[in-house]
C-alpha positions in Angstrom: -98.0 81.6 -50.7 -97.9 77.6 -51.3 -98.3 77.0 -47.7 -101.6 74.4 -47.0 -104.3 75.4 -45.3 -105.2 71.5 -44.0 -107.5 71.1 -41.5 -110.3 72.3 -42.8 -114.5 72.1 -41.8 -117.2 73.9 -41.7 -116.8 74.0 -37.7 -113.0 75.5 -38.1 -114.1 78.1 -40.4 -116.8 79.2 -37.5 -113.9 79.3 -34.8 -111.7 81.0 -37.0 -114.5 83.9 -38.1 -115.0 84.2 -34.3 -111.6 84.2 -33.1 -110.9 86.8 -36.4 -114.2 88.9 -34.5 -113.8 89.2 -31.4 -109.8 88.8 -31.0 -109.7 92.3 -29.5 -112.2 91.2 -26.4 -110.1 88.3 -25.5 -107.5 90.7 -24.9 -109.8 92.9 -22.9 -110.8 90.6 -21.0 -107.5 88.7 -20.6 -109.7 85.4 -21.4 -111.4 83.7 -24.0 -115.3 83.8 -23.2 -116.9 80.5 -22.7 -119.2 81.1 -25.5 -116.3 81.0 -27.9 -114.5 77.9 -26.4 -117.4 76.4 -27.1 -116.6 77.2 -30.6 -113.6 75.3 -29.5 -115.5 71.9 -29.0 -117.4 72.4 -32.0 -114.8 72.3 -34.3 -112.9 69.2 -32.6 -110.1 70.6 -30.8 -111.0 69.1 -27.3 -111.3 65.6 -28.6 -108.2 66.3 -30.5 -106.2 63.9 -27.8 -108.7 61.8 -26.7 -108.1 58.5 -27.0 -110.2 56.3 -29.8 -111.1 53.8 -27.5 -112.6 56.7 -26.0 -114.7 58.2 -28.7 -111.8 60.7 -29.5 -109.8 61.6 -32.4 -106.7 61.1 -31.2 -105.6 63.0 -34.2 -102.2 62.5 -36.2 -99.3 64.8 -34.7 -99.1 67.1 -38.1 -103.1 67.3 -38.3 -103.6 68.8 -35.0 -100.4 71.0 -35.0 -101.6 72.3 -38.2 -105.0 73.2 -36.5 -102.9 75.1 -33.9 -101.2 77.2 -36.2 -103.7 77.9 -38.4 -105.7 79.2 -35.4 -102.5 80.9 -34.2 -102.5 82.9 -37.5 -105.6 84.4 -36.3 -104.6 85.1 -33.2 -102.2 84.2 -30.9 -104.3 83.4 -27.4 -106.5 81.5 -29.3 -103.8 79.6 -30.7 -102.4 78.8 -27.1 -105.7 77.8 -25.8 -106.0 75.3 -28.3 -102.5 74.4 -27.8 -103.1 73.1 -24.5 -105.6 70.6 -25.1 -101.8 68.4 -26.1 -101.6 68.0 -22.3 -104.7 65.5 -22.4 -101.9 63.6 -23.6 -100.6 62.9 -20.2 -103.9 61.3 -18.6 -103.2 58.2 -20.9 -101.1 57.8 -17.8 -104.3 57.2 -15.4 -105.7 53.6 -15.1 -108.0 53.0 -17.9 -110.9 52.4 -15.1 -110.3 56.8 -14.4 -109.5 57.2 -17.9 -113.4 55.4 -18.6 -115.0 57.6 -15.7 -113.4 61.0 -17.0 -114.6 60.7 -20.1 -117.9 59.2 -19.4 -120.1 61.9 -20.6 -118.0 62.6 -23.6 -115.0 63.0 -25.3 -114.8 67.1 -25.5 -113.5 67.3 -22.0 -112.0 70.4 -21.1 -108.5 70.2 -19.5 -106.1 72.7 -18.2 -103.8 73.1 -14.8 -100.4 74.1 -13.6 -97.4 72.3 -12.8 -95.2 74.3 -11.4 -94.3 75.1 -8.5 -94.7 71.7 -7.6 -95.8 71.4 -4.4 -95.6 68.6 -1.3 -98.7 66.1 -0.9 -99.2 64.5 2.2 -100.2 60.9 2.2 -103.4 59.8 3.3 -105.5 56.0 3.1 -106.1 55.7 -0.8 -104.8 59.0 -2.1 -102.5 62.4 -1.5 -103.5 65.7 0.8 -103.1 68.3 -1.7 -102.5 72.2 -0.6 -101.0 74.9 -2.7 -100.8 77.3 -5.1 -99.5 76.8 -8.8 -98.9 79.1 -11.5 -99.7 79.6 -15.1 -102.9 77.6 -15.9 -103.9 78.6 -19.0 -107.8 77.9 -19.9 -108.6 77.1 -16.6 -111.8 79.2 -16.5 -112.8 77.4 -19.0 -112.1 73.3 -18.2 -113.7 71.2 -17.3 -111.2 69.6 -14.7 -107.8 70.6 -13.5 -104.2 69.3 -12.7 -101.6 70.2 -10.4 -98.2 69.4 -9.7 -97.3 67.6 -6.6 -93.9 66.3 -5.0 -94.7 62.9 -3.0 -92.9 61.5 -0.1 -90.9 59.0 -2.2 -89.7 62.5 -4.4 -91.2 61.7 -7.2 -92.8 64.4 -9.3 -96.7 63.5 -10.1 -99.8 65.2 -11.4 -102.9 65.1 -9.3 -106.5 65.5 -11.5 -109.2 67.5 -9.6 -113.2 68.0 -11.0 -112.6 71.8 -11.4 -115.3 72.8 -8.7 -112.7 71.8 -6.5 -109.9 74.3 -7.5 -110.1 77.9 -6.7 -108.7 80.2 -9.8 -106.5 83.0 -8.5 -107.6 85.8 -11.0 -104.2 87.2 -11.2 -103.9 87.1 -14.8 -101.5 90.6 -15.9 -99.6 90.8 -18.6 -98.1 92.0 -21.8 -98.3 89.0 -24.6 -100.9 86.1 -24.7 -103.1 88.5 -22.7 -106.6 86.3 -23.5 -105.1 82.6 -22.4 -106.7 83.7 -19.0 -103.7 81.8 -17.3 -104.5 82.4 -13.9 -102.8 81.0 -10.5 -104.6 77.6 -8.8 -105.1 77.1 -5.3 -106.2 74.1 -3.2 -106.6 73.5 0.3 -106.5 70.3 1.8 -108.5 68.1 -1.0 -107.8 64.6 -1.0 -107.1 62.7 -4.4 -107.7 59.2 -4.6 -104.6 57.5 -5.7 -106.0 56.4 -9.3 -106.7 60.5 -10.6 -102.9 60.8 -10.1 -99.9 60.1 -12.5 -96.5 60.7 -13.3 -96.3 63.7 -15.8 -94.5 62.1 -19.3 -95.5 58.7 -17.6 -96.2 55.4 -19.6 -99.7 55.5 -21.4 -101.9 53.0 -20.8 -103.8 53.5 -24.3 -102.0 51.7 -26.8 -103.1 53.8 -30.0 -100.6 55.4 -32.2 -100.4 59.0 -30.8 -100.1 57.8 -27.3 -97.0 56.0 -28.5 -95.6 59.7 -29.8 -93.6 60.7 -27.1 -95.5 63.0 -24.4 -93.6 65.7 -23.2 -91.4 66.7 -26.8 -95.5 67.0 -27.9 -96.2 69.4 -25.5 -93.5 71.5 -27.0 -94.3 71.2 -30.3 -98.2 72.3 -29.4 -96.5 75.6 -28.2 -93.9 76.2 -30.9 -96.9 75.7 -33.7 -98.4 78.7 -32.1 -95.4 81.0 -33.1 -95.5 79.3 -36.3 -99.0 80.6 -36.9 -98.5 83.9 -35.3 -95.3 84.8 -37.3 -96.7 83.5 -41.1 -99.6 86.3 -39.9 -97.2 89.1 -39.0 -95.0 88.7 -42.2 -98.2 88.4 -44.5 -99.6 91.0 -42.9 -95.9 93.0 -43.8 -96.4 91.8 -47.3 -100.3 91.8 -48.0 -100.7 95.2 -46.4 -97.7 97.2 -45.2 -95.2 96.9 -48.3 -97.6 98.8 -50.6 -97.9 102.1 -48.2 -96.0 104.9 -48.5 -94.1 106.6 -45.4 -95.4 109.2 -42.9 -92.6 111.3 -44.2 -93.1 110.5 -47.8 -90.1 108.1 -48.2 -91.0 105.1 -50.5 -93.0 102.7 -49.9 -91.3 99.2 -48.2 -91.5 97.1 -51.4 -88.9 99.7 -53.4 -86.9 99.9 -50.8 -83.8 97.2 -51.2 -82.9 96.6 -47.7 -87.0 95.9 -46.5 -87.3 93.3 -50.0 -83.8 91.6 -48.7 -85.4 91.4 -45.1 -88.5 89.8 -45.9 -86.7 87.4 -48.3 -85.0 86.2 -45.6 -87.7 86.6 -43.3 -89.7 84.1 -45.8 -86.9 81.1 -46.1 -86.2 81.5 -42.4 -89.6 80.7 -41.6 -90.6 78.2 -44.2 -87.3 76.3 -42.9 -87.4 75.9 -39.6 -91.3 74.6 -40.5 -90.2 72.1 -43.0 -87.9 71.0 -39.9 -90.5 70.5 -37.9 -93.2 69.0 -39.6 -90.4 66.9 -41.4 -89.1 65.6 -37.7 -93.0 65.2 -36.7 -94.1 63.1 -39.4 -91.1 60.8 -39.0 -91.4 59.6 -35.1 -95.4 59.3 -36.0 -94.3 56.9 -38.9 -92.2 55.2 -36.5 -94.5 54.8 -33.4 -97.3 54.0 -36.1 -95.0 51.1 -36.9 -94.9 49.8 -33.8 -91.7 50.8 -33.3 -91.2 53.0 -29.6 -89.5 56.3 -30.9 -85.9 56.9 -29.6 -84.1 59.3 -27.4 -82.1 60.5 -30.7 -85.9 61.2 -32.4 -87.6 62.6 -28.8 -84.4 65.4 -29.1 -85.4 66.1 -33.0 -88.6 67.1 -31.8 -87.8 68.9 -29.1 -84.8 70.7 -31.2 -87.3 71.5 -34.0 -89.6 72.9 -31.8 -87.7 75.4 -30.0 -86.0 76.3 -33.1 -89.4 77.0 -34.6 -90.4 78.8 -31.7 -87.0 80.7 -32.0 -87.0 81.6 -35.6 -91.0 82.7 -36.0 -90.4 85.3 -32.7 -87.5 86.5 -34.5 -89.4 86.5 -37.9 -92.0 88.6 -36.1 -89.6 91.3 -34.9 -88.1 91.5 -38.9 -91.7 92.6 -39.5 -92.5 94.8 -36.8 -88.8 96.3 -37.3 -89.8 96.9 -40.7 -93.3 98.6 -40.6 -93.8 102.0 -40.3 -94.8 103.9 -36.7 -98.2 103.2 -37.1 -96.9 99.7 -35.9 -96.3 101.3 -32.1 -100.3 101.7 -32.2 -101.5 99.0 -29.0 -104.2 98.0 -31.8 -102.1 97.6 -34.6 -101.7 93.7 -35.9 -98.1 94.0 -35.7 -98.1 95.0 -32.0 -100.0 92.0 -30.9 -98.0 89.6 -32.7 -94.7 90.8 -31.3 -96.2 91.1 -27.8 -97.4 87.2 -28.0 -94.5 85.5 -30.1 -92.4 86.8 -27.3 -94.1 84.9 -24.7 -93.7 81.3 -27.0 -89.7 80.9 -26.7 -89.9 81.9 -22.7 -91.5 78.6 -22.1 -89.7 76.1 -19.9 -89.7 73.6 -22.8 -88.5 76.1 -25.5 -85.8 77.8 -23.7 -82.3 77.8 -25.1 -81.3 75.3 -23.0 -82.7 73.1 -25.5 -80.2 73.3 -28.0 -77.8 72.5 -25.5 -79.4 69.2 -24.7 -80.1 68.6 -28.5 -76.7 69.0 -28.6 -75.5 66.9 -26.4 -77.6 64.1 -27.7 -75.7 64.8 -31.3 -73.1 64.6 -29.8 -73.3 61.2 -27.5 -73.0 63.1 -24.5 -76.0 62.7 -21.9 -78.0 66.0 -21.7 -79.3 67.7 -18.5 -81.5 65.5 -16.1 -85.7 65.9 -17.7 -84.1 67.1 -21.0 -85.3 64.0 -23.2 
């Protein structure tokens, strides 16, 4: 392979050795321990989005999204958890007086929550009544505090940030891909938050630093798609490292003399390697352009989001070449193969990586307006 292996530190390495370890437990468990997420902090990814002026990294688009995948190659729940921490992202959008107090103790804070289904939020003096229960909050055993979608009376769509001892977590986690994300329902009864811990999701930042110019919500996509990235580079090395050389339960030849498996993988290979040049190619030029000074435009926010849920796309469908390919020891639940298929099938089911995507991507080719929240 010529494929890079950037980021790199000793701290990474540790987190990767873990995750490699102890990969089977977070699907037992259908979590990632807090012992290991603090492997997490340790090697940088929760101050990944934090802002400079806040002692964060704010890191580069490609930098961090390479971290993602390279975790993701190790495993696909780890991947995703670290994935997430893109959402810090969006609290750029809260006064930089809230933005001060949340990070007051540090910049490895620990975000997660769930926007959907948004919920109603009553008014009160100086903030919003919140009740409800959301769905899909991945990490959130693990943050430090929590968001949650709300609908206020003037109809617009906000999120509302909550210290996390405030937010019961509905253990309801039960599923067949991403098992260890630990993305559990929230629920909330009647807490009041103070006007200045809420903001509009995708709203303007009020950091002025280069990746808070990047826009928001195409990011978040990307994040997700840079897990299936990861996840199918591992199931077609594995195919290639470890399954071509092994001959068949039956006796038949092994899958690297047989023409139709070396045709597969070759196409397997330049699918893969494609739609990734795609979207590292689209990522590094709207961070050029933001860097600049430049705001990035609807045409580039669509590049990203098209290259995303193509990657996401193409890597699940890369994964089911290889699993399609291996021999029936693949069926196994503990089998490499298995877990891949079972989490790059989650990736392209995301709200931001559906195909309704291309649709909108096409639409903005084609100087039509997309669908309302596409771009």
């Amino acid at each position: 392979m010529t494929r890079t292996v950037e980021p790199t530190s000793p701290a990474l390495e540790d987190l990767l050795a873990v995750v490699a370890e102890r990969r089977a437990e977070f699907t037992a468990l259908r979590d990632i321990p807090r012992d290991v997420m603090e492997k997490f902090r340790a090697a940088g990814v929760y101050r990944a989005a934090t802002p400079k002026m806040f002692g964060g990294d704010a890191l580069p688009p490609r930098q961090y999204l390479r971290m993602v995948e390279r975790i993701a190659e190790v495993d696909g729940s780890a991947g995703w958890m670290a994935s997430i921490e893109v959402a810090k992202i969006y609290l750029a959008a809260l006064p930089l007086e809230t933005q001060a107090k949340l990070y007051s103790t540090g910049p490895d804070v620990v975000f997660a929550g769930g926007l959907f289904p948004m919920q109603p939020a009553e008014r009160e003096p100086g903030g919003f009544k919140v009740s409800g229960q959301w769905r899909f909050a991945s990490g959130c055993t693990s943050a430090d505090i929590l968001a949650v979608g709300i609908r206020t009376e003037d109809d617009k769509a906000r999120m509302a940030v909550l210290p996390a001892e405030d937010v019961e977590i509905v253990e309801n986690w039960d599923v067949v891909g991403m098992e260890g994300t630990g993305s559990h329902d929230l629920r909330i009864n009647g807490v009041v938050v103070p006007d200045e811990w809420t903001f509009l999701r995708g709203g303007r930042a009020n950091v002025d630093e280069p990746l808070h110019r990047y826009p928001a919500v195409p990011y978040a996509a990307q994040a997700l798609a840079a897990v299936n990235l990861g996840i199918a580079r591992a199931a077609l090395d594995h195919l290639t490292q470890v399954g071509a050389g092994r001959t068949g339960l039956t006796g038949a030849a092994q899958l690297a003399d047989r023409p139709y498996a070396r045709i597969a993988v070759g196409k397997a290979e330049a699918a893969l390697r494609s739609a990734r040049a795609f979207f590292y190619e689209v990522t590094d030029e709207v961070y050029a352009t933001v860097t600049s000074g430049t705001p990035a435009s609807v045409e580039q926010a669509s590049s990203i989001r098209l290259a995303a849920a193509h990657a996401a796309a193409v890597s699940f469908d890369v994964v089911r070449t290889a699993y399609s390919l291996a021999d029936i020891s693949a069926i196994s639940s503990g089998h490499p193969l298995q877990r891949h298929l079972r989490d790059a099938s989650v990736v392209p089911h995301h709200a931001l990586l559906t195909e309704g995507v291309y649709d909108g991507a096409g639409a903005v080719l084609m100087g039509v307006k997309p669908a309302p929240g596409y771009v």
